[in-house]
TIVOBA-830692 format. One line per field, with one value per residue (C-alpha): x, y, z; residue number from 0. Coordinates in steps of 0.1 Angstrom, whole numbers, m for minus. Example, Ala and Ser with C-alpha at 12.3 -4.5 7.8 and 13.67 -1.06 7.14 Angstrom:
<nodes>
c1	(123  137)
c2	(m45  m11)
c3	(78  71)
nr	(0  1)
</nodes>
This chain:
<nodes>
c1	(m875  m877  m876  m905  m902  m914  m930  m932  m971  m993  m1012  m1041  m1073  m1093  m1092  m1123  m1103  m1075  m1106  m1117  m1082  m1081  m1104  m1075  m1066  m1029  m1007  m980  m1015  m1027  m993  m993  m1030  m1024  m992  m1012  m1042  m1018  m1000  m1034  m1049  m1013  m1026  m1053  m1086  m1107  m1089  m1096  m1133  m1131  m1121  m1144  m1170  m1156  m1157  m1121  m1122  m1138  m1113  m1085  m1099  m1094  m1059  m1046  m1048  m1033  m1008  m988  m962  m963  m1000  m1004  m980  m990  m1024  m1020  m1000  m1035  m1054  m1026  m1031  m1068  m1076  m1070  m1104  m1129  m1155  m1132  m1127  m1168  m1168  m1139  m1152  m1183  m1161  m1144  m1113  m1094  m1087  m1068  m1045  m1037  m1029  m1008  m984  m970  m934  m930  m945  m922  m916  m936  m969  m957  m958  m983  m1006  m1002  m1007  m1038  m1049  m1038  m1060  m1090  m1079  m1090  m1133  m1143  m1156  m1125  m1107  m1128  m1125  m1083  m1086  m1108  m1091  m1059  m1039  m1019  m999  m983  m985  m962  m935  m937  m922  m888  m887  m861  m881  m888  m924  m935  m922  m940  m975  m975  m970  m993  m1020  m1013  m1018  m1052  m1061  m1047  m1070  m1096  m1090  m1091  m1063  m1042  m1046  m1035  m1005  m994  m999  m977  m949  m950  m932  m895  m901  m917  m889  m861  m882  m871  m841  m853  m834  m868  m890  m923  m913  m904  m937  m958  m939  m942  m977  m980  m964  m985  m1015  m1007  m991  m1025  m1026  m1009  m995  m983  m963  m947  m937  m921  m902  m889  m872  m858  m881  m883  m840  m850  m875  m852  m826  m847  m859  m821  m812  m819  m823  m853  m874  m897  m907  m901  m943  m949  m919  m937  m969  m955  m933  m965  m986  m957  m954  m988  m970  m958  m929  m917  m915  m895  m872  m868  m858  m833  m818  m821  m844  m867  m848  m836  m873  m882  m848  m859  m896  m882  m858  m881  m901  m917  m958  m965  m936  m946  m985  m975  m946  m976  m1001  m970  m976  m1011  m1015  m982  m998  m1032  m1013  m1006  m970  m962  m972  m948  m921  m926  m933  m896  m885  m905  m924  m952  m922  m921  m958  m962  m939  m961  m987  m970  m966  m982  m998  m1035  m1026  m999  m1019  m1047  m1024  m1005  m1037  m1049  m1021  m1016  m1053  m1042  m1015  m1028  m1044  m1009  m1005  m970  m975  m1012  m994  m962  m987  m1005  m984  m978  m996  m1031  m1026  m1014  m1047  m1070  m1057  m1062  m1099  m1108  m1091  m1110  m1101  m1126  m1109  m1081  m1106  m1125  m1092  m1080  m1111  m1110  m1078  m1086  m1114  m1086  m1069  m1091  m1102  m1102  m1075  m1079  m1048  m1053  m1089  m1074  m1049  m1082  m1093  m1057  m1058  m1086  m1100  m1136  m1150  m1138  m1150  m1185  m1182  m1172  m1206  m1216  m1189  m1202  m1191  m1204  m1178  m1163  m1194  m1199  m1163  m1169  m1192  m1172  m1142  m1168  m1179  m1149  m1138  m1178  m1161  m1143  m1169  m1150  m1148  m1182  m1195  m1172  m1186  m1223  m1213  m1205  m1243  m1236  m1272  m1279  m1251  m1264  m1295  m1288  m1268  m1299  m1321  m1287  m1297  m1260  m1267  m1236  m1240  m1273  m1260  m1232  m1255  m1275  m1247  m1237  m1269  m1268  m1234  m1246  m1280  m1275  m1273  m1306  m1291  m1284  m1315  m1334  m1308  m1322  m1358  m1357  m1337  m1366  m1338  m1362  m1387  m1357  m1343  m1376  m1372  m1349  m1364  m1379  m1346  m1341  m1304  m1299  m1275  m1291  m1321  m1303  m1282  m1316  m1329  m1306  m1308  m1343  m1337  m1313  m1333  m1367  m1347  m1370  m1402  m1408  m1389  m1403  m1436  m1426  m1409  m1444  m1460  m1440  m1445  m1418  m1440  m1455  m1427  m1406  m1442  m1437  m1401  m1402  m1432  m1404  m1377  m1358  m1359  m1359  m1326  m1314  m1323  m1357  m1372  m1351  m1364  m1401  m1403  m1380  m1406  m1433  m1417  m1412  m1445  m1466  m1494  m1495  m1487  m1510  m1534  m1517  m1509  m1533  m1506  m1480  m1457  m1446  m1412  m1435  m1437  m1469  m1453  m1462  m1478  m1492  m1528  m1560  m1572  m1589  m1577  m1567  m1578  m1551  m1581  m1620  m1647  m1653  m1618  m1601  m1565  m1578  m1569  m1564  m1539  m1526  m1540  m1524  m1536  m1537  m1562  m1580  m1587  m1608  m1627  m1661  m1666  m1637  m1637  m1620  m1589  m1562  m1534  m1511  m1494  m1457  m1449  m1418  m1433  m1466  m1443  m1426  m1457  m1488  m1503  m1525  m1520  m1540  m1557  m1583  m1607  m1618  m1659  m1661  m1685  m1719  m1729  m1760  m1773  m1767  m1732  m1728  m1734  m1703  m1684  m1651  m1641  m1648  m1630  m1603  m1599  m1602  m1575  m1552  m1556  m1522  m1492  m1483  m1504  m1495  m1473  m1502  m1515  m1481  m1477  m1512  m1514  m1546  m1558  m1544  m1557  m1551  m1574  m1551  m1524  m1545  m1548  m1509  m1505  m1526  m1515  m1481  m1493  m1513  m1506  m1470  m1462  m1474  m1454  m1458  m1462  m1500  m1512  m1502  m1517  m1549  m1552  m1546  m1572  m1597  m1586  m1593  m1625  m1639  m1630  m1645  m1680  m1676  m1678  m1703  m1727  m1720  m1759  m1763  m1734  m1759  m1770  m1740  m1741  m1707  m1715  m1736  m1712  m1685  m1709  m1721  m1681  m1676  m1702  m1689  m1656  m1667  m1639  m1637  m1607  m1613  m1591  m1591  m1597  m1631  m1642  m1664  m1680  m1655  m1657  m1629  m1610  m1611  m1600  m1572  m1555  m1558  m1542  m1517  m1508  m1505  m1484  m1464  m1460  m1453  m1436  m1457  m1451  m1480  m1491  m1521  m1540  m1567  m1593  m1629  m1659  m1648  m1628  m1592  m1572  m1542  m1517  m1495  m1469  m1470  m1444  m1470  m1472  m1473  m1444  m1448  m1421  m1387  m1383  m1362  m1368  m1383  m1406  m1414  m1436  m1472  m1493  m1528  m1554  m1571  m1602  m1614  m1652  m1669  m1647  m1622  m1583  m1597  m1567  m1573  m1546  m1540  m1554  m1580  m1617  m1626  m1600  m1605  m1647  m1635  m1621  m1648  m1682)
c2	(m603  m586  m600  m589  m583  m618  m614  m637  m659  m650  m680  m666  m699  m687  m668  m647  m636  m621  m608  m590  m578  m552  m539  m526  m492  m503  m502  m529  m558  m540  m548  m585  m594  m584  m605  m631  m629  m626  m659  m673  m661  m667  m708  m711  m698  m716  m693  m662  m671  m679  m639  m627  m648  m636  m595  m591  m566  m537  m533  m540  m514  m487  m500  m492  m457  m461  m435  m464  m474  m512  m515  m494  m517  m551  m542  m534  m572  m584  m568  m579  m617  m617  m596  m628  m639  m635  m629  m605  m581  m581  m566  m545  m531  m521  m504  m485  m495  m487  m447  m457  m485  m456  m431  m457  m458  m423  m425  m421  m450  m484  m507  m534  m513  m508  m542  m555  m521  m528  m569  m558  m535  m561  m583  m561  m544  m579  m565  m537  m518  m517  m509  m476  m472  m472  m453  m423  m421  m413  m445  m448  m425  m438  m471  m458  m441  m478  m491  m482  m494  m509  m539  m565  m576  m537  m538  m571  m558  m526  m537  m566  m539  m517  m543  m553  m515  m509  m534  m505  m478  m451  m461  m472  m428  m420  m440  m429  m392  m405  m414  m450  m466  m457  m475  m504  m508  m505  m536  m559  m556  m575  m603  m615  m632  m627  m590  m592  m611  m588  m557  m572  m580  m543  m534  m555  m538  m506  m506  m509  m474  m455  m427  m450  m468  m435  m431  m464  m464  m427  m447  m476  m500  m519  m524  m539  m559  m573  m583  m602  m624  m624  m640  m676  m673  m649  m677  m682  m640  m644  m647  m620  m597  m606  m595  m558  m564  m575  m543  m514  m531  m518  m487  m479  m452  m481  m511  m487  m479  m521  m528  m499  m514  m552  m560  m572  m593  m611  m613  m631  m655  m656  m670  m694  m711  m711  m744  m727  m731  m699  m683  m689  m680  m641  m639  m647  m627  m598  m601  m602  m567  m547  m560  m539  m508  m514  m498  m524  m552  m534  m541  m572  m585  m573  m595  m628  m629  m654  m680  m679  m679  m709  m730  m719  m735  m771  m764  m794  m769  m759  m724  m718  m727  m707  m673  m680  m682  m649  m636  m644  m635  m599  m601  m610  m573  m567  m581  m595  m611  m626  m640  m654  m675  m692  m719  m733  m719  m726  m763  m765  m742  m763  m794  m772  m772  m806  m798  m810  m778  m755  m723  m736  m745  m707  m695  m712  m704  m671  m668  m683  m659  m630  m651  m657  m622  m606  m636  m661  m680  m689  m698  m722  m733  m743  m765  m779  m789  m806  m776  m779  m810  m799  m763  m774  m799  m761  m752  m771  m762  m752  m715  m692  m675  m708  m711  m675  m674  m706  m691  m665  m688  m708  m672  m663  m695  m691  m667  m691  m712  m745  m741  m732  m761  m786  m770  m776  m813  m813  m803  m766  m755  m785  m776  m739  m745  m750  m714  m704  m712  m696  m669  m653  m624  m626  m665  m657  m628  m647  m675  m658  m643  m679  m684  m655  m666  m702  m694  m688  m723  m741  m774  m753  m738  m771  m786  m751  m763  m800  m790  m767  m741  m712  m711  m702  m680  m664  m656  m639  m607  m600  m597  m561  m565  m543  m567  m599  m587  m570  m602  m621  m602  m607  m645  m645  m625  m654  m675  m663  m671  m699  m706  m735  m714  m683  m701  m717  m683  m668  m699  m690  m652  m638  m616  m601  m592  m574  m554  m543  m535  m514  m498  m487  m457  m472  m509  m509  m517  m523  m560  m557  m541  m564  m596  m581  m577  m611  m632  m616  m620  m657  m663  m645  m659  m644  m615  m608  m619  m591  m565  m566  m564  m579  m565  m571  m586  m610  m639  m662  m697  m729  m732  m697  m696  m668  m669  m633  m607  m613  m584  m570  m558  m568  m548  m540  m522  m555  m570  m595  m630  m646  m658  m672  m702  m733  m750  m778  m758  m742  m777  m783  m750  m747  m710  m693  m675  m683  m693  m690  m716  m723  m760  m767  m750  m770  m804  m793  m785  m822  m845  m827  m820  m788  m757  m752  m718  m723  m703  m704  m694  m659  m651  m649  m625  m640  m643  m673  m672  m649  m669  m684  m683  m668  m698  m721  m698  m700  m731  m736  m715  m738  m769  m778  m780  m812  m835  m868  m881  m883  m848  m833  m840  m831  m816  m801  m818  m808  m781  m793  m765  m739  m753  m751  m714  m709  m732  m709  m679  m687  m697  m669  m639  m640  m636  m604  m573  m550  m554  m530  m555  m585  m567  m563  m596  m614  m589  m604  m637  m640  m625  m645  m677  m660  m651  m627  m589  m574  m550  m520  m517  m554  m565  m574  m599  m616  m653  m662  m667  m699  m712  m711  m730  m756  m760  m771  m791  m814  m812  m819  m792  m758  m753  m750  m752  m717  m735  m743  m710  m698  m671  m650  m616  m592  m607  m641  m624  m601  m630  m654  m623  m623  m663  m661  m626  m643  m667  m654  m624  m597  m575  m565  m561  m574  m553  m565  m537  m538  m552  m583  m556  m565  m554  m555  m524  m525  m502  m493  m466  m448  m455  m420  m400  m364  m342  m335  m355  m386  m389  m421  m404  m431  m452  m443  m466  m483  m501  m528  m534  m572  m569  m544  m538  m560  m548  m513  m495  m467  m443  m447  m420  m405  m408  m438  m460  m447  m457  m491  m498  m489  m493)
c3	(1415  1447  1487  1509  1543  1564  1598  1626  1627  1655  1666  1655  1658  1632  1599  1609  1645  1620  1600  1633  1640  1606  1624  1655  1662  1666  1637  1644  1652  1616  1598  1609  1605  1570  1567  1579  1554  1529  1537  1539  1511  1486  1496  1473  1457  1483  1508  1492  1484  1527  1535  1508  1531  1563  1552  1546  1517  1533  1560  1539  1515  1540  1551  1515  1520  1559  1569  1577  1554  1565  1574  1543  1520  1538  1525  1492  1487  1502  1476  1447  1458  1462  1433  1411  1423  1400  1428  1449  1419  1411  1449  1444  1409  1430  1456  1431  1443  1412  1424  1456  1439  1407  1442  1454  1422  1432  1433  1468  1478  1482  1455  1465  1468  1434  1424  1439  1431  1398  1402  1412  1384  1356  1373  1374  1338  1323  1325  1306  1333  1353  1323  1317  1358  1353  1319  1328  1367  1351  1357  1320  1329  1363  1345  1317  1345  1358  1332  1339  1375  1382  1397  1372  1388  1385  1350  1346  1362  1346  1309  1315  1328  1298  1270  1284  1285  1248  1235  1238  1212  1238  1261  1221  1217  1250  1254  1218  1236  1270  1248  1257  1227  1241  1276  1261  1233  1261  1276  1247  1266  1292  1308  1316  1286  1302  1304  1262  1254  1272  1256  1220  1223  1234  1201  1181  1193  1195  1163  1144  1143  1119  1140  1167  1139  1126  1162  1165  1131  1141  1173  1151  1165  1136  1145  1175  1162  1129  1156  1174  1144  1138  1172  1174  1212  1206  1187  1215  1208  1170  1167  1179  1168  1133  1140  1149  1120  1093  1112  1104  1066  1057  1056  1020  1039  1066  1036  1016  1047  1053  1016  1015  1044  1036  1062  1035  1020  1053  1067  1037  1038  1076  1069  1042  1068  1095  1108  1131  1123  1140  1126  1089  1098  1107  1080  1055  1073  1075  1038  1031  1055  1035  1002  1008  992  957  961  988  967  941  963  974  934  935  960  946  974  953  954  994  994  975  994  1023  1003  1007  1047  1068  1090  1081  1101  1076  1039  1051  1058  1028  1006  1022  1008  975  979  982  965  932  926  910  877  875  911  895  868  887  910  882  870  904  926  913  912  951  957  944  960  988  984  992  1027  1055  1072  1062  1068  1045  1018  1024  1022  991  974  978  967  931  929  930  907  878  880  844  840  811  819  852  844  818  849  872  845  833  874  875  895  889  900  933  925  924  954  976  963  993  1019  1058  1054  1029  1022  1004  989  974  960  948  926  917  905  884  868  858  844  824  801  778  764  762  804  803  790  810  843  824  819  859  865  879  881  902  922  927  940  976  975  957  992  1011  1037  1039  1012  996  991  973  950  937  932  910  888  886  870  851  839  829  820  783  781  766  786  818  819  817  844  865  860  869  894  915  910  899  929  949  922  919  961  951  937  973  984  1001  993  958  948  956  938  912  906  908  881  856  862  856  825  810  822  805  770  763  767  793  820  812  815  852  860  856  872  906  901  888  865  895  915  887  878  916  913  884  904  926  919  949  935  902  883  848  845  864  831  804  830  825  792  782  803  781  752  755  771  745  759  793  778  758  781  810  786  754  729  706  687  656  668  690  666  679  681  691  720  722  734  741  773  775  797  830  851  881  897  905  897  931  929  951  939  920  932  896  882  846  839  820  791  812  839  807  790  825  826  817  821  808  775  742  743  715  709  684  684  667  630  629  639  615  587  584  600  585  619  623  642  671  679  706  728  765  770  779  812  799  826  838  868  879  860  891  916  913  944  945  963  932  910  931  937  897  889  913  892  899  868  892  871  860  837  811  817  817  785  772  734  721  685  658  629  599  588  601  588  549  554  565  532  511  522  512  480  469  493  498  461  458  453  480  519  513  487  509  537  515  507  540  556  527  530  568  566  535  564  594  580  553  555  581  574  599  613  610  637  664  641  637  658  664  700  691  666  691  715  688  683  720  723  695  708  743  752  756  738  697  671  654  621  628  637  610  623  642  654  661  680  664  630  645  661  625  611  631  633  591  591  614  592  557  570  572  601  624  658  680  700  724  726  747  743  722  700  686  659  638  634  601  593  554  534  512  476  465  491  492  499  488  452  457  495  511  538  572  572  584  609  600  609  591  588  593  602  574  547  546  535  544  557  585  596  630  652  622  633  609  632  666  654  646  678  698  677)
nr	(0  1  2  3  4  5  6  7  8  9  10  11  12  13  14  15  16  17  18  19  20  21  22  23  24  25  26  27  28  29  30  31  32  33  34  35  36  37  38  39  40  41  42  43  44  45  46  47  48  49  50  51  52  53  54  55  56  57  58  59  60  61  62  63  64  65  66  67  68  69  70  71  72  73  74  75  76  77  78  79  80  81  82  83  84  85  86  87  88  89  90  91  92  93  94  95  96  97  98  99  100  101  102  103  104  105  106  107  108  109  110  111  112  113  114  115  116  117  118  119  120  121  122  123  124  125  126  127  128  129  130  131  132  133  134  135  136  137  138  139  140  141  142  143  144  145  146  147  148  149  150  151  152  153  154  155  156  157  158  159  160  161  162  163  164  165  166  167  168  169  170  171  172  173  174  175  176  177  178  179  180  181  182  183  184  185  186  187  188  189  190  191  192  193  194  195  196  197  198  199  200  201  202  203  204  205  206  207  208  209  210  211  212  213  214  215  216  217  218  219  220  221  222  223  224  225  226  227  228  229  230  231  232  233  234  235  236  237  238  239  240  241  242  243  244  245  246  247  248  249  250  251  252  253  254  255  256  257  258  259  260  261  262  263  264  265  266  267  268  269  270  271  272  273  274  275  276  277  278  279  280  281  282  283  284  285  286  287  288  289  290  291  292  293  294  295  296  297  298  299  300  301  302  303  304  305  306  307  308  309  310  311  312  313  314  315  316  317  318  319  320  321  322  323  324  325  326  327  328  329  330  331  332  333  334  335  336  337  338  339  340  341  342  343  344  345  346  347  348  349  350  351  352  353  354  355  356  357  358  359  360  361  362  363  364  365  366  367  368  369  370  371  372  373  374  375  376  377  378  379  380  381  382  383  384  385  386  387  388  389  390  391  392  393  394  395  396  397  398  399  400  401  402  403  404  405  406  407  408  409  410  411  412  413  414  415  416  417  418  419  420  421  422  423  424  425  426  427  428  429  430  431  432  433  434  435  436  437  438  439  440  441  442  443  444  445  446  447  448  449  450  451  452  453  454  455  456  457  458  459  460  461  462  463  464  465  466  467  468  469  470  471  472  473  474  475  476  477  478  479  480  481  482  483  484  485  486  487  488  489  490  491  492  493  494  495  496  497  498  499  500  501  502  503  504  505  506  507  508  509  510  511  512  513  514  515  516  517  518  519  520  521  522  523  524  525  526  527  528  529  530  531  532  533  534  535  536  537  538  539  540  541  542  543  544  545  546  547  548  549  550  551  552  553  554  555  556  557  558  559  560  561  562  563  564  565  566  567  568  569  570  571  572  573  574  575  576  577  578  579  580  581  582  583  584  585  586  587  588  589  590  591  592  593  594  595  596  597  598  599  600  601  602  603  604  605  606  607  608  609  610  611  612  613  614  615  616  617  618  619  620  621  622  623  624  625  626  627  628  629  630  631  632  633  634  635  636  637  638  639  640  641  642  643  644  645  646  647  648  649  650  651  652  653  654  655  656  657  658  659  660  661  662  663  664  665  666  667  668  669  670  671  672  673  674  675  676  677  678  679  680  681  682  683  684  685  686  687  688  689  690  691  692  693  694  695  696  697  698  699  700  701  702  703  704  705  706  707  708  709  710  711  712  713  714  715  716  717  718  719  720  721  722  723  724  725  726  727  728  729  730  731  732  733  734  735  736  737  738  739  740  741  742  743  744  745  746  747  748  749  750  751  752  753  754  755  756  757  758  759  760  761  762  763  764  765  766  767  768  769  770  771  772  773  774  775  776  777  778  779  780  781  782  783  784  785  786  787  788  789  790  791  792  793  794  795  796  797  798  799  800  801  802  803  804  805  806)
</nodes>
């Protein structure tokens, strides 16, 4: 290191009188009051905080640029000393400071201005502004020419300066332009460690740029950096020789070069002798970045790298299992590596996640989820582990990303049904409800596929459900995340596979979210429409009610129920503020129309218990029917499905007379030869129980309304057993149709018309085919008639049908 230059101490009183004397025309008074602050201020941080007090900078400021040589270097070693003050370089950034100490790096000036210009510049290159102040006031490149001085502290200074300015990406392209790689490699020379370190880390930096690592392999960098690792005396710079080392392996040119050399194979035979903690965390993390390109990984398959990588996995170092995890992470996108690691690397992984470290158990975790990718046999390794009990426990882990691939892992592993149902047996859809309520985006997308995955499951999806799983599922869909919602969607649409859940999925408005997706080109998605149309489909009721139509692939089943329509908007043109009601809620209404259920074929068919079809009062329209205030009918449609354990389980009574016409229509009905005559005859045989055939002109005459009254009255409920009806209009008679087509086979559709107007649409091949002889033309769509002439069949769209709708 070098000597400076001492000078005799004037017996100056106070530190403000050598303040006073920068302030002296005479050069040689100049040169010692700076030697003086300098001895003064190299004591302590108190001291320099004392001449930032006393006005010391702003004198000295103008003595750096002194015509002087002494006053002028005397100075500068001021500023060097002081400058690693965090106050003095605030003032000095303001001063702008930075222009004179880059003037004073010329190479005319003496070697210590040198040093202790550049001391002072790697202090202040440590804030962002100063940086930008030494960047764009051209000091990289007399920082660069330092770095062959022949003075170890200027060497020191300047390569400390230019690693905090590399850290910007600007200065990383203009010292690639300077040629800077040759002086810093030539500084691995050093006798001097510090000077090494700082040169290395340089490397490291710089070397995350492609063209800088070209540059560095053309100048056999990578020589000096293999001998390094291959000198035990080096093992203090043997980190950081590996991280320049891991940074020019990403290129697929530079790994090719190392194995035709045998570096490769010695830097693996290096990382599996090492002990070295920080060592082993770069070789792995060397890896993980060279095994991005799918040529690298190639390579190092070659050189059974997954064999170094799971030893890693035994280190006692939490550093170490996390960067080896990382990569076998990345190195499992190639095949033979994803393989190799199974057998014993999957068991050490998931041991791995019950790791109170929770970047090891995030990293672990994530490295399964590569692993079990579009891989059966490592799924089956997870389980043979004992894998996923703790699995499920990550569920719950602090970060998401342990969480999400979590998830993932217990996807992939859904795929083979044996492992699907052990994971069902560990209560997964429990488990999944807390990612369910995540915020992290990715936590709450995989989540959902997780249901999607596990959702076909009858067991699973009543887990979901007593769980309070689907309110948050249900969230979901608002997601603005395409995924998330997209993911969301497809959950739902398992999930709506029965009908209790479909039931609570409409309950906590799923229904009305997916109608306002699919409203949307930008949010719509493949599963939004199947999630629609399966939650209609298994809650016929609400479907019918919303849409006015079944199908004749919607087979009414037990349970299903008539409410009426329930209007999206009011008269008055307002979003209408109802909603679907229960059959709980509906059993409580007094006001609301007719209301159709159906209770249990398969319990009715072995105990002898009666269908039930019943009907909620219609609005009579009357005046004071119209007083109601929307308050009332609001509050009436929140009865809540949080009733009691008594109402929760409330049945309507059974109809046994129902359950006499299904009977009978078997008997007689289903016998028959052809679909039109069975058609014929179950038209005829509903109307003969609803009242007969109507005469046309004589409708208005026709009391079902007071029948249906008389009904509830006896009942003391507004809910009647379709059996009793007698007198029933349309609408009545469309849906009896369609219960006993249902069940005897026929196939038909419901359609809910106005006015009290239903009807049933059959499709029939025509007994007499016209057309080319021996061809079986398609079958033609009809209406029948219930009301006038019963077993009357009207093609759909002719006059006689489009009158029957709307008479």
């Amino acid at each position: 290191m070098s000597c400076h230059i001492s000078y005799f101490y004037l017996p100056f009183k106070t530190a403000a009188t050598v303040v006073l004397m920068l302030s002296s025309p005479e050069e040689e008074v100049l040169a010692k009051a700076c030697d003086a602050i300098y001895k003064f201020a190299s004591k302590g941080d108190e001291n320099k905080v004392t001449l930032l007090g006393l006005g010391a900078v702003e004198p000295l400021y103008k003595l750096i640029s002194h015509e002087d040589p002494i006053v002028r270097r005397n100075a500068v070693m001021v500023f060097g000393i002081m400058a690693s003050n965090h106050d003095v370089r605030k003032l000095l950034r303001e001063m702008d400071v930075t222009n004179s100490l880059i003037s004073r790096l010329a190479p005319e000036e003496d070697v210590v201005i040198h040093e202790f210009a550049t001391l002072c510049l790697a202090h202040m290159a440590a804030e962002y502004t100063s940086k930008l102040q030494i960047f764009e006031q051209g000091g990289l490149e007399p920082l660069i020419r330092l770095l062959g001085s022949p003075d170890p502290d200027v060497n020191k200074n300047s390569v400390e300066c230019i690693y905090l300015l590399v850290q910007d990406f600007q200065s990383r392209a203009a010292v690639r332009e300077l040629n800077v790689i040759p002086p810093l490699l030539e500084l691995l020379k050093s006798e001097y460690p510090v000077i090494q370190l700082l040169a290395l880390k340089t490397l490291e930096v710089i070397s995350n740029d492609r063209e800088t690592r070209v540059i560095l392999t053309e100048h056999q960098g990578l020589d000096y950096l293999l001998k390094i690792l291959e000198t035990k005396e080096f093992s203090d710079l043997h980190v950081e020789a590996l991280a320049v080392v891991g940074n020019c392996l990403e290129d697929v040119d530079t790994m090719q070069w190392i194995q035709r050399t045998g570096g490769l194979k010695k830097l693996l035979s290096f990382i599996g002798v090492s002990t070295v903690p920080d060592v082993q965390k770069n070789a792995a993390k060397a890896i993980a970045k060279a095994a991005y390109d799918s040529e690298n990984r190639k390579i190092l398959n070659e050189h059974e790298v997954e064999k170094c990588l799971i030893n890693l996995l035994g280190n006692d170092n939490d550093g170490v299992k996390a960067a080896a995890s990382q990569a076998i992470s990345a190195m499992c996108e190639n095949l033979a590596s994803k393989r190799a690691f199974g057998p014993q690397g999957i068991p050490q992984l998931v041991q791995l996640l019950s790791s109170d470290n929770e970047e090891v158990k995030e990293a672990a975790v994530i490295a399964l989820a590569n692993l079990t990718a579009a891989s059966p046999s490592n799924a089956s390794a997870i389980a043979e582990a004992e894998g996923i009990e703790p699995l499920i426990n990550t569920l719950s882990a602090e970060r998401d990303g342990a969480i999400a691939n979590a998830a993932t892992v217990l996807t992939n592993m859904a795929m083979q049904e044996p492992f699907r149902l052990n994971i069902l047996s560990h209560g997964i859809m429990s488990a999944l409800v807390g990612p369910l309520r995540s915020t992290n985006s990715q936590v709450q997308s995989k989540a959902a596929f997780t249901v999607a995955a596990f959702g076909c499951d009858a067991d699973a999806r009543t887990e979901l459900r007593n769980a309070s799983g689907l309110g948050p599922l249900v969230e979901l869909l608002h997601s603005k995340n395409e995924e998330v919602r997209r993911n969301a969607c497809w959950a739902v649409m398992v999930c709506a596979s029965d009908e209790l859940t479909a039931v609570e999925l409409c309950r906590l408005g799923a229904l009305e979210i997916l109608e306002e997706i699919n409203l949307s080109t930008g949010h719509k998605n493949n599963f939004s429409e199947g999630a629609l149309e399966k939650l209609l489909d298994n809650n016929l009721s609400q479907k019918y009610s919303q849409m006015g139509y079944l199908s004749s692939s919607n087979i009414i089943t037990d349970g299903f129920y008539d409410c009426g329509q329930i209007l999206e908007y009011s008269i008055s043109g307002e979003k209408s503020s109802h909603t679907f009601p229960s059959k709980i809620s509906l059993s409580k209404m007094s006001w609301w129309r007719t209301t159709l259920l159906e209770s249990g074929l398969q319990r009715l068919q072995y105990s002898k218990k009666g269908y039930i079809v019943f009907y909620v009062r219609k609005w009579k329209g009357k005046k004071e029917e119209e007083k109601v205030k929307e308050d009332d009918v609001q509050s009436t449609f929140e009865v809540q499905d949080e009733v009691n354990l008594e109402n929760s389980h409330w049945l309507p009574p059974p109809d046994f007379i129902l359950l006499d016409y299904i009977n009978d229509a078997s008997k007689t009905i289903l016998p028959l030869t052809t679909t039109r005559k069975q058609v014929v005859a179950l038209a005829q045989f509903v109307a003969n129980k609803m009242g007969g055939p109507i005469e046309r002109d004589r409708l208005h005459d026709f009391s079902w309304e007071l029948h249906i009254s008389e009904i509830e009255f006896e009942l003391k409920c507004n809910t009647v057993p379709i059996g009793k009806v007698k007198k029933g209009t349309f609408y009545h008679r469309a849906l009896l149709f369609k219960v006993i087509a249902d069940r005897i086979g026929i196939g038909c559709s419901l359609v809910r018309g106005e006015y009290n107007r239903a009807w049933n649409e059959v499709k029939l091949v025509d007994d007499s085919p016209q057309g080319i002889a021996g061809l079986l033309l398609p079958p033609q769509e009809y209406i029948v008639d219930l009301m006038f002439e019963p077993g009357y069949l009207m093609k759909q769209g002719s006059a006689e049908a489009d009158h029957y709708k709307c008479i």
